[in-house]
FIROBA-206317 format. One record per residue: x, y, z of N, C-alpha, C, O in turn; residue in three letters. Coordinates in steps of 0.05 Angstrom, whole numbers, padded with zeros to 5 digits, always signed. Example, Ala and Ser with C-alpha at 12.3 -4.5 7.8 and 13.67 -1.06 7.14 Angstrom:
2
+00264-00114+00156+00246-00090+00156+00264-00066+00156+00285-00066+00169ALA+00257-00045+00142+00273-00021+00143+00258+00001+00157+00268+00023+00161SER
***
This chain:
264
+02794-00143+00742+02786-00141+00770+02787-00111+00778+02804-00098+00766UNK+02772-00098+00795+02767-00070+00805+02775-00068+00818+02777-00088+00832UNK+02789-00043+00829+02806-00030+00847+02803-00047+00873+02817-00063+00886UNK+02764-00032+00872+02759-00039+00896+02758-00076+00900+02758-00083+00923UNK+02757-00088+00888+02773-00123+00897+02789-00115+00900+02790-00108+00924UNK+02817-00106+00886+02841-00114+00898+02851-00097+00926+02870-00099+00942UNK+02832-00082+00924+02843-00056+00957+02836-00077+00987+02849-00079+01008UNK+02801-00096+00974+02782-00112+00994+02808-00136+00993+02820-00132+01014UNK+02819-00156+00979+02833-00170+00976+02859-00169+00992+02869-00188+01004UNK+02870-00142+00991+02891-00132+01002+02887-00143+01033+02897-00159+01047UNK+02859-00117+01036+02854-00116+01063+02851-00140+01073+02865-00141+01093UNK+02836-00164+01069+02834-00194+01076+02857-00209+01082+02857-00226+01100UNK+02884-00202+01059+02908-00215+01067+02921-00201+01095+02932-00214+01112UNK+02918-00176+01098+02932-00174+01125+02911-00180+01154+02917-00188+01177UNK+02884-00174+01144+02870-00195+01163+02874-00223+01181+02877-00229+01205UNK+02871-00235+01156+02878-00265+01156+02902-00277+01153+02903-00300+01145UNK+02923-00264+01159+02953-00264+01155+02952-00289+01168+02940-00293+01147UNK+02951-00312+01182+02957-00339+01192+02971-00354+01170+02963-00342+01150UNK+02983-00369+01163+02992-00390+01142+02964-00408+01141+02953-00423+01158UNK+02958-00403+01117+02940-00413+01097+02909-00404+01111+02891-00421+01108UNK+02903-00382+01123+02882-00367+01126+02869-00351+01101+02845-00345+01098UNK+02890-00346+01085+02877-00332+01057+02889-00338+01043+02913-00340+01051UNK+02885-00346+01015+02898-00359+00993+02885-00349+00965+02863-00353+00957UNK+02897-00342+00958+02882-00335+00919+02887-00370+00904+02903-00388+00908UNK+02874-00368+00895+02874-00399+00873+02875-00396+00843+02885-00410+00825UNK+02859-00372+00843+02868-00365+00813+02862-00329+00805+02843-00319+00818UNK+02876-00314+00788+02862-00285+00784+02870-00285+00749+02884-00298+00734UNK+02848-00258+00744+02854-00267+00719+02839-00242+00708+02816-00237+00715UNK+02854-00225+00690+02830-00190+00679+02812-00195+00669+02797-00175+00668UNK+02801-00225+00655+02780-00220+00649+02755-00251+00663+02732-00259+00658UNK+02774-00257+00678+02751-00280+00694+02750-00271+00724+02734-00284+00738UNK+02764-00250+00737+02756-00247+00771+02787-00252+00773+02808-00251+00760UNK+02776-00260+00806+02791-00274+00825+02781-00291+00846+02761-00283+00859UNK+02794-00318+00849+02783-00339+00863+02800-00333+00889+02823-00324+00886UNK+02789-00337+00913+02806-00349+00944+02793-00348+00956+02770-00338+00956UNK+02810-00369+00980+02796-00385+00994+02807-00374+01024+02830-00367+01027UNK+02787-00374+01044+02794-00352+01066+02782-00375+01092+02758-00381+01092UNK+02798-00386+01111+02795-00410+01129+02793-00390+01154+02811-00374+01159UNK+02763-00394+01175+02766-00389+01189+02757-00402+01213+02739-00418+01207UNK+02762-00402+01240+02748-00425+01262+02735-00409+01278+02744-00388+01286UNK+02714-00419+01283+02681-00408+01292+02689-00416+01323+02696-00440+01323UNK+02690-00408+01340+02702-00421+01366+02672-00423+01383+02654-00407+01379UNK+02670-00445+01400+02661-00446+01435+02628-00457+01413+02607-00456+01426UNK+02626-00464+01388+02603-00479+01380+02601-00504+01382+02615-00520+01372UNK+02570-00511+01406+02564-00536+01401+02586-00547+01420+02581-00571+01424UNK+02608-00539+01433+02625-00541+01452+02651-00546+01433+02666-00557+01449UNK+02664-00546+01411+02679-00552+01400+02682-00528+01371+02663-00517+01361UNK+02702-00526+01367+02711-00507+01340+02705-00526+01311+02703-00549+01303UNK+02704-00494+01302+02691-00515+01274+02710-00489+01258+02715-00465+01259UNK+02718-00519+01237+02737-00499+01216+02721-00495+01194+02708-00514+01186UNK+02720-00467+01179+02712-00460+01155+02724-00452+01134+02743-00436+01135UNK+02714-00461+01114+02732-00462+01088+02716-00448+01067+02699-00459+01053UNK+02723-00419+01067+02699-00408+01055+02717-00394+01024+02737-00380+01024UNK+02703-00404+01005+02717-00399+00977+02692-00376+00959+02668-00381+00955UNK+02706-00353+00951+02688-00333+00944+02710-00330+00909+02733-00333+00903UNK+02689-00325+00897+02695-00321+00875+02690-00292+00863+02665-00288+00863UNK+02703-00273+00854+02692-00245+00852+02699-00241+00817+02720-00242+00804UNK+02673-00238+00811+02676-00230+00783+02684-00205+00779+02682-00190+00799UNK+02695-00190+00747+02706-00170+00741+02685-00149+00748+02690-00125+00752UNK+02660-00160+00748+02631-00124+00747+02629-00127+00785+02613-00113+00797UNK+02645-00144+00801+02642-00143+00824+02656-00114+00837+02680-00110+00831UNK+02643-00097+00853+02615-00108+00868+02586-00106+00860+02568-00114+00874UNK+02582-00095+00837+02558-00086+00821+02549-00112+00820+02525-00113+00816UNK+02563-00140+00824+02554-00168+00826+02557-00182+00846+02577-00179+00860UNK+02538-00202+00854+02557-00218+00880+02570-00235+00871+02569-00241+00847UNK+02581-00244+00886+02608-00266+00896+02591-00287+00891+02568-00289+00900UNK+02608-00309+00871+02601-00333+00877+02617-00350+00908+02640-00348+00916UNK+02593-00365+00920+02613-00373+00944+02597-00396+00948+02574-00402+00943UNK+02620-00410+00961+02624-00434+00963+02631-00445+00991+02650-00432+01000UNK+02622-00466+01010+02624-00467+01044+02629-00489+01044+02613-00504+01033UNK+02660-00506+01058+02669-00519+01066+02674-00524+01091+02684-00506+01105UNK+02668-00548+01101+02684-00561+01129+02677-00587+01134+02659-00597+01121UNK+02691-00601+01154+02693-00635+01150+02678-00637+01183+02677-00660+01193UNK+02672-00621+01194+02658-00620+01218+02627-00616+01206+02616-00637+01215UNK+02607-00603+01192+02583-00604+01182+02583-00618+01161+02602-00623+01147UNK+02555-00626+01158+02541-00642+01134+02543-00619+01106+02547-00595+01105UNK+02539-00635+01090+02538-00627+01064+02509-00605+01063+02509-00581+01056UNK+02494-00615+01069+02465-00599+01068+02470-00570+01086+02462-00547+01083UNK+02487-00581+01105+02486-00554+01132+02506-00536+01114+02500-00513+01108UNK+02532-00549+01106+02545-00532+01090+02531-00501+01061+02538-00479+01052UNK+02509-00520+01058+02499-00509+01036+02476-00485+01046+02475-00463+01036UNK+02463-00492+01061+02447-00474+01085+02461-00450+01092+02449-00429+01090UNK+02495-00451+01102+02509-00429+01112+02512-00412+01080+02513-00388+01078UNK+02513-00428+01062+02516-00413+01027+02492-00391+01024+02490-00367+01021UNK+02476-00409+01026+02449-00395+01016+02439-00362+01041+02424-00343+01036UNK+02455-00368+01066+02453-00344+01089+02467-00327+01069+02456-00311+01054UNK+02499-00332+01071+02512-00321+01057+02509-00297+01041+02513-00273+01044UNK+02502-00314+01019+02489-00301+00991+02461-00273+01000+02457-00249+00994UNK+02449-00292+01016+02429-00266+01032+02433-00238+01035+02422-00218+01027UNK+02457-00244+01053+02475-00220+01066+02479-00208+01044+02471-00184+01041UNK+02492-00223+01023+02512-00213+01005+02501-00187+00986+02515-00169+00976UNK+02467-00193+00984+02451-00182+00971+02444-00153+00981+02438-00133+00967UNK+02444-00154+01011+02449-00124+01031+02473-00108+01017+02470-00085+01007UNK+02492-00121+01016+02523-00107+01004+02528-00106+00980+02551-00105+00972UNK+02503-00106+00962+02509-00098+00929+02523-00068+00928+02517-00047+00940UNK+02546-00074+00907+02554-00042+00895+02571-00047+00919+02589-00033+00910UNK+02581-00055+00944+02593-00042+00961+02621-00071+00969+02619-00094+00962UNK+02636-00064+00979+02664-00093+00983+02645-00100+01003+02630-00082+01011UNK+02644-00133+01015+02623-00151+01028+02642-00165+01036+02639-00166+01060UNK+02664-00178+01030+02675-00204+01038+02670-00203+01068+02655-00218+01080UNK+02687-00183+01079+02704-00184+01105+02665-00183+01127+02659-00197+01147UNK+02648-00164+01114+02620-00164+01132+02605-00190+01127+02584-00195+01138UNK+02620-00211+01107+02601-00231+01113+02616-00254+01126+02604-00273+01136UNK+02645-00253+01126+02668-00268+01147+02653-00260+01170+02641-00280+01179UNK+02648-00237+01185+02636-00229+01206+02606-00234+01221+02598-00236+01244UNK+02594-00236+01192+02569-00249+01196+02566-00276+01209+02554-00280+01230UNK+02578-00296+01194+02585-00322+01193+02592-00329+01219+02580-00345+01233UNK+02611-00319+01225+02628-00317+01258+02602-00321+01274+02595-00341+01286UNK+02588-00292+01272+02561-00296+01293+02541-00313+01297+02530-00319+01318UNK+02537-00322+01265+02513-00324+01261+02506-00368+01251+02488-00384+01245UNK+02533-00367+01255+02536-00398+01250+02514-00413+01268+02494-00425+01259UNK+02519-00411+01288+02505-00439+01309+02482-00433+01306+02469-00454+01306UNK+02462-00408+01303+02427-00407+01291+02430-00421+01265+02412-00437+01260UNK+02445-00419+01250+02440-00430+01219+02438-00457+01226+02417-00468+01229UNK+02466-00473+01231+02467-00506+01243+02441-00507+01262+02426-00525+01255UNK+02435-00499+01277+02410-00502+01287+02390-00506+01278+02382-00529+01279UNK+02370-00479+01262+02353-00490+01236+02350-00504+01223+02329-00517+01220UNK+02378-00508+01209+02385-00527+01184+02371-00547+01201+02347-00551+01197UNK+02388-00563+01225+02381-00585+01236+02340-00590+01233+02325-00608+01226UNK+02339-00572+01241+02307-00574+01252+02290-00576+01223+02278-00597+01218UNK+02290-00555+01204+02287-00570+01175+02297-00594+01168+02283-00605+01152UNK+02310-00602+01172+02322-00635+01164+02308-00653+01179+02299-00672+01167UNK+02302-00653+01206+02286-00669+01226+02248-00669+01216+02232-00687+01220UNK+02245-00641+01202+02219-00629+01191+02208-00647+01163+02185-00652+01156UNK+02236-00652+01149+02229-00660+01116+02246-00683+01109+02254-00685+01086UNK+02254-00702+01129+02254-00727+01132+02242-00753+01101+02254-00772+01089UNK+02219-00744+01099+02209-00750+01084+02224-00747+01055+02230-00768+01044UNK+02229-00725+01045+02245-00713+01026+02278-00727+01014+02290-00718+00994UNK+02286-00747+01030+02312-00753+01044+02315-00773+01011+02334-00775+00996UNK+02295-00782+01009+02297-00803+00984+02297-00792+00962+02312-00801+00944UNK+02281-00773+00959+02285-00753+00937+02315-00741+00927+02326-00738+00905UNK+02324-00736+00961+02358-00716+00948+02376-00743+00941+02397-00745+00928UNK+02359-00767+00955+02381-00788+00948+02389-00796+00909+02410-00796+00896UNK+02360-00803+00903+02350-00810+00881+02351-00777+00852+02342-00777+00828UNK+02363-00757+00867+02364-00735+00850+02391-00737+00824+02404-00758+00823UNK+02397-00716+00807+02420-00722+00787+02443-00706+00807+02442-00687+00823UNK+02465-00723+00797+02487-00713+00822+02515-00705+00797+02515-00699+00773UNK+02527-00707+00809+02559-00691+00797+02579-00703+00801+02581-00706+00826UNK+02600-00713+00790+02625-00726+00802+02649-00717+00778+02650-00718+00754UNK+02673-00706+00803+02689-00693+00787+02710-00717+00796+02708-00733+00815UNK+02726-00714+00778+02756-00745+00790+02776-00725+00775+02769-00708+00758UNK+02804-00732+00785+02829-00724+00775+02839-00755+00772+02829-00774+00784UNK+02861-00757+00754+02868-00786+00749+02898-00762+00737+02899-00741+00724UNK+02916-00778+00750+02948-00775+00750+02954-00773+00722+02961-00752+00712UNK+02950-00802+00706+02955-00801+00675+02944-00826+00665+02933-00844+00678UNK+02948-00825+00649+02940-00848+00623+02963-00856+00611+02977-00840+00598UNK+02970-00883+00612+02996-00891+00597+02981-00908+00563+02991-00907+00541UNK+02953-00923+00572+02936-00937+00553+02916-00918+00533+02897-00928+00521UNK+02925-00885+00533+02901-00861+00528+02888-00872+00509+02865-00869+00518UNK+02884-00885+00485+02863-00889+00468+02843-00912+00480+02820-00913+00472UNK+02851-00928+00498+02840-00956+00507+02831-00939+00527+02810-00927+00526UNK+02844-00938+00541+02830-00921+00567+02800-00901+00558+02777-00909+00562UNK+02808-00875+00546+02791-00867+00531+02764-00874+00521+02746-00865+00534UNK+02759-00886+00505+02740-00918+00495+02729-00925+00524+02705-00920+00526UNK+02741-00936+00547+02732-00947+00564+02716-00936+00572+02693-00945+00573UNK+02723-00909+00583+02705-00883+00597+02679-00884+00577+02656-00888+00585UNK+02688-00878+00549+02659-00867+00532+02647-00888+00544+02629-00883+00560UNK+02653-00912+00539+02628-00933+00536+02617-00944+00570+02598-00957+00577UNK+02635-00933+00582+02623-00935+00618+02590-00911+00618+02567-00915+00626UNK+02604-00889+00604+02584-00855+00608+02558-00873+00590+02535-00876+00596UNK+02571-00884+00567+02543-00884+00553+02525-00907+00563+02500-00903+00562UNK+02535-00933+00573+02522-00952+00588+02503-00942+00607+02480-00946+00602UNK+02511-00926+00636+02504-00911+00653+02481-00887+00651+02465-00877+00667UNK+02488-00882+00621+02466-00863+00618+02485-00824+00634+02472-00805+00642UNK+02507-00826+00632+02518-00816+00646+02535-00787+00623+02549-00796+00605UNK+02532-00757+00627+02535-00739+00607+02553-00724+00624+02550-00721+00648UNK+02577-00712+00605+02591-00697+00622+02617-00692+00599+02615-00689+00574UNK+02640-00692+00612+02667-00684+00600+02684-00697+00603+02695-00689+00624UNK+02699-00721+00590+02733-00719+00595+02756-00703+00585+02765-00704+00562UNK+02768-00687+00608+02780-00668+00587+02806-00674+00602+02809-00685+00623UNK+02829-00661+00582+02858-00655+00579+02865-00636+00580+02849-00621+00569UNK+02893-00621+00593+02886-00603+00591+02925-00597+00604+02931-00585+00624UNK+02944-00608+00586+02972-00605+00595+02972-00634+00598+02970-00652+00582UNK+02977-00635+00628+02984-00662+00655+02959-00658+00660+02953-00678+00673UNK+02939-00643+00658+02913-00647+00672+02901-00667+00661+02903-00671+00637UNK+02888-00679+00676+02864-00703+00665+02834-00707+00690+02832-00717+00712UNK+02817-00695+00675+02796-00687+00690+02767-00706+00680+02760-00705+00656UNK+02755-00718+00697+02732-00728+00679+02700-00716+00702+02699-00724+00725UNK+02684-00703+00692+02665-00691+00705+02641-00705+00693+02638-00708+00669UNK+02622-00713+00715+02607-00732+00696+02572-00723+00720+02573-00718+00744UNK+02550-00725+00706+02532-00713+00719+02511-00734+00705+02512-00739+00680UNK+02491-00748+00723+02470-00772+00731+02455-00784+00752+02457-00779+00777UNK+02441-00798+00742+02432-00807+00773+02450-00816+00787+02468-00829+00778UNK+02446-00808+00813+02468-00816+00835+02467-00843+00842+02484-00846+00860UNK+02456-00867+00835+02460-00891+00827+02478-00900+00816+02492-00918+00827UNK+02483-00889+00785+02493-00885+00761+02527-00876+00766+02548-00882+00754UNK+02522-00857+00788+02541-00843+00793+02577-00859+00804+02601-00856+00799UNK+02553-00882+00825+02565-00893+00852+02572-00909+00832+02597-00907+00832UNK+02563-00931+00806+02563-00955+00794+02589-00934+00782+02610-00935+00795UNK+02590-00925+00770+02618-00912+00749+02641-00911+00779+02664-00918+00775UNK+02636-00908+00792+02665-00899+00819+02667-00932+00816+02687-00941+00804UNK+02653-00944+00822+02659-00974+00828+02675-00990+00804+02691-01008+00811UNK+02672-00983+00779+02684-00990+00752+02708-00982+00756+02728-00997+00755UNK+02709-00953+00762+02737-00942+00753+02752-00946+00775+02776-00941+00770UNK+02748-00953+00800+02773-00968+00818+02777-00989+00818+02799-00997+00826UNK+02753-01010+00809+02758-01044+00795+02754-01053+00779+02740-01073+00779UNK+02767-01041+00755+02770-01045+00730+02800-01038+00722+02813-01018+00728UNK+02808-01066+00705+02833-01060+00695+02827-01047+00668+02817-01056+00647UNK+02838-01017+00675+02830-00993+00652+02860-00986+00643+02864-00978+00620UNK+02881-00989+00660+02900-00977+00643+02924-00997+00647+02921-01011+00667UNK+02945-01001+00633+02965-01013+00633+02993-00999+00652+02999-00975+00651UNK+03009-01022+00670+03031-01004+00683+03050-00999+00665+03047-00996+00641UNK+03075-00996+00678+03110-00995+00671+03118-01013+00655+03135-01009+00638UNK+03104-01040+00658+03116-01063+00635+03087-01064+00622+03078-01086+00613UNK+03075-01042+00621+03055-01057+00596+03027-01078+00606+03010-01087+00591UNK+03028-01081+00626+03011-01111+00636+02981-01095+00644+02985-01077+00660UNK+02969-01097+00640+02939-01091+00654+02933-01077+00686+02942-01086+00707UNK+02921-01058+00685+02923-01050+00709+02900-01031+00728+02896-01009+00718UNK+02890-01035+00746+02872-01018+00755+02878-00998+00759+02902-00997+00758UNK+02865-00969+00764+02866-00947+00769+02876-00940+00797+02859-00951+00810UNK+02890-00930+00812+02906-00926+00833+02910-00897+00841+02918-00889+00863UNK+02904-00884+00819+02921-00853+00827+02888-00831+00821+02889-00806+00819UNK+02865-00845+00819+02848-00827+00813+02840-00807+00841+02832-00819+00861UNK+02842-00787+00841+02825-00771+00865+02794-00764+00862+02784-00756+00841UNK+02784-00766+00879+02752-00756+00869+02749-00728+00884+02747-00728+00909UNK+02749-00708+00872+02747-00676+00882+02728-00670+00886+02727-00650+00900UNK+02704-00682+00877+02682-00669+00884+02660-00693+00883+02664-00713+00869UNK+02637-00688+00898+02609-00703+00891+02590-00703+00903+02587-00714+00925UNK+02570-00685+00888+02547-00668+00899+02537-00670+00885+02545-00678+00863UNK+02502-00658+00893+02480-00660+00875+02480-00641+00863+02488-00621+00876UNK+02475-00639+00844+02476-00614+00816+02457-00600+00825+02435-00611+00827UNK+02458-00566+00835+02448-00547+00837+02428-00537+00813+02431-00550+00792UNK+02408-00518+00811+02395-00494+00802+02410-00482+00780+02404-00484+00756UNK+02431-00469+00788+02451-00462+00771+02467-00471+00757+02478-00455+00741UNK+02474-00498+00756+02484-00518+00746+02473-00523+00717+02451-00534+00714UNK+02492-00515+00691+02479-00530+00661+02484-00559+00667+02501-00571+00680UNK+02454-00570+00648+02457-00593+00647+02479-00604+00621+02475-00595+00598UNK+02494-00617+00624+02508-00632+00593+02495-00655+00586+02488-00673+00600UNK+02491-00652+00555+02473-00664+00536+02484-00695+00531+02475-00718+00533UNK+02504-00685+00526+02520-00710+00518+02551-00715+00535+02562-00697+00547UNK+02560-00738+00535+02594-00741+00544+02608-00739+00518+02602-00749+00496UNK+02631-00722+00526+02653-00714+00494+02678-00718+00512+02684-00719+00536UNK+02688-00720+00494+02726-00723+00502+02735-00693+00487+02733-00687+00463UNK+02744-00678+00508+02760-00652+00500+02788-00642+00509+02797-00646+00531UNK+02801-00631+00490+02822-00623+00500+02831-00600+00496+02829-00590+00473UNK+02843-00585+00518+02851-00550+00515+02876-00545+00512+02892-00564+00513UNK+02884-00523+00509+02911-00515+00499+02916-00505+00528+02931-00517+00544UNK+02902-00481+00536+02904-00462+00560+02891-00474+00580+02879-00495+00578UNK+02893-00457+00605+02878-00463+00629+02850-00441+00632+02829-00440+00645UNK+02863-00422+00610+02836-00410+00608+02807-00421+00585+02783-00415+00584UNK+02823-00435+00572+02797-00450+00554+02775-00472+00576+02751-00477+00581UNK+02810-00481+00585+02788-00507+00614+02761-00489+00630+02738-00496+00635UNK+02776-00467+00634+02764-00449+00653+02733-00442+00647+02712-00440+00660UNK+02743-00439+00617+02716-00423+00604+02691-00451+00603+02667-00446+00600UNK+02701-00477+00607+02683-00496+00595+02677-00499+00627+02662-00519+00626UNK+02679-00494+00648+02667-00495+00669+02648-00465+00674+02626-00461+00684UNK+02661-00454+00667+02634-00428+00680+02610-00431+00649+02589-00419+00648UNK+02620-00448+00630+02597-00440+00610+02574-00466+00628+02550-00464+00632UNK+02588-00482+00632+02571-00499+00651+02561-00490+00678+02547-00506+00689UNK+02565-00466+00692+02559-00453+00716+02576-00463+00733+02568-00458+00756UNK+02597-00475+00732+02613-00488+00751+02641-00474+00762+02660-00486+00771UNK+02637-00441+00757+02654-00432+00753+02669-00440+00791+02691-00452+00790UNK+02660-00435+00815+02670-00440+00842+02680-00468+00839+02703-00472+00847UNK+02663-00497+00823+02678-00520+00830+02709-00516+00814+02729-00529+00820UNK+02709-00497+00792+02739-00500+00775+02763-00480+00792+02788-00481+00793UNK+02742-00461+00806+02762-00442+00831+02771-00457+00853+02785-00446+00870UNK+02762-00486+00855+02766-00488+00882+02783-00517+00877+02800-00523+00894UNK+02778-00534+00857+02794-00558+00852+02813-00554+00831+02835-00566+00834UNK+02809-00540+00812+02827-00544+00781+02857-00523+00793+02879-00533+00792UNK+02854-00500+00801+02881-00485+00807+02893-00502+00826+02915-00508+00819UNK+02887-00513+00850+02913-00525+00861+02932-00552+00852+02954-00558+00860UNK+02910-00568+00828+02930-00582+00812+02953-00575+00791+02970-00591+00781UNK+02950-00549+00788+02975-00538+00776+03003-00537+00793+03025-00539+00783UNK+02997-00531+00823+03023-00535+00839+03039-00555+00850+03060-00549+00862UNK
***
């Protein structure tokens, strides 16, 4: 990481000094640094809107931009992605130069024209609506543990390969991660299996449905996004091997933004 991140980093934490306004998720000398910087857009639309904005800064940053990433449970998924793509815009003005804090600033201003647009393109391409439905989508799950792992295991392959469904189950410590990318049909039919299906066995051994899975993510697979060929069962030693099998897949923001806070 470069000075100038950790001087811009610095400066962000006493910025955003609030409890849980700025947060690192992961750093690392030769992968960046991930955090996530929450801020509320006030007097929009008549109500505050919280943002959850996760920037990822690689080691040649700022000679590179930031991967980033836009959260909130007040906008749509599409609007979310609209404020990314401004973002990134900006971001491209501030090559070679620290950007975070001028595009926190941007954002502030420039929110309610974006939600605006967005809206009016969406009202515009209506038509289109079946297309993003019917597109290849993404689904990340965390699952607590496996007490049945070879039966369990088996189950998954032969769910992915039924479905037509390519991706990763991986291990990774206590981690248990399964990322799986298909038609979003395909997608919904696997969620439905793996919460009513007796896949693993309890405390005495007896048969048992899934109970402790989280689903972290599930979105349509981006531009940048590798496609996976096949589903494999993998397992890592480090958190930096996990790490590396998400950015070799371009997924480096979904592993900054879900995989580090399961370590705590």
């Amino acid at each position: 990481m470069s000075e100038l991140a950790r001087e811009e980093l610095s400066a962000l934490a006493a910025i955003y000094c609030e409890p849980g306004a700025c947060e690192v998720l992961a750093a690392s000398e030769t992968h960046g640094i991930s955090f996530r910087i929450q801020i509320c857009v006030k007097e929009l639309l008549d109500k505050d809107i919280l943002l959850k904005l996760l920037f990822h800064l690689p080691i040649s940053y700022p000679s590179t931009l930031p991967d980033i990433s836009v959260n909130s449970d007040q906008l749509t998924r599409a609007q979310c992605m609209d404020v990314k793509e401004k973002l990134l815009e900006q971001a491209k003005k501030h090559l070679s130069e620290p950007m975070v804090h001028d595009l926190i600033l941007w954002v502030q201003q420039h929110l309610k024209g974006v939600i605006k647009q967005s809206a009016t393109v969406c009202n515009e391409e209506t038509t289109l609506s079946k297309g993003t439905e019917d597109g290849i989508w993404m689904l990340l799950l965390h699952l607590d543990h496996m007490r049945a792992k070879a039966k369990y295991v088996k189950t998954v392959e032969k769910w992915a390969s039924n479905l037509r469904l390519t991706g990763r189950l991986m291990f990774m410590g206590k981690i248990i991660l399964i990322l799986l990318q298909g038609d979003r049909s395909s997608i919904k039919e696997y969620l439905i299996l793996q919460k009513t299906s007796k896949v693993d066995v309890d405390s005495s051994g007896k048969k048992c449905k899934e109970k402790m899975m989280g689903v972290l993510c599930e979105t349509e697979v981006q531009s940048q996004h590798k496609r996976f060929q096949t589903f494999e069962v993998k397992e890592y030693s480090t958190l930096e091997e996990l790490q590396k099998e998400f950015e070799t897949a371009g997924l480096t923001t979904l592993f900054s933004e879900f995989v580090p806070p399961l370590l705590k």
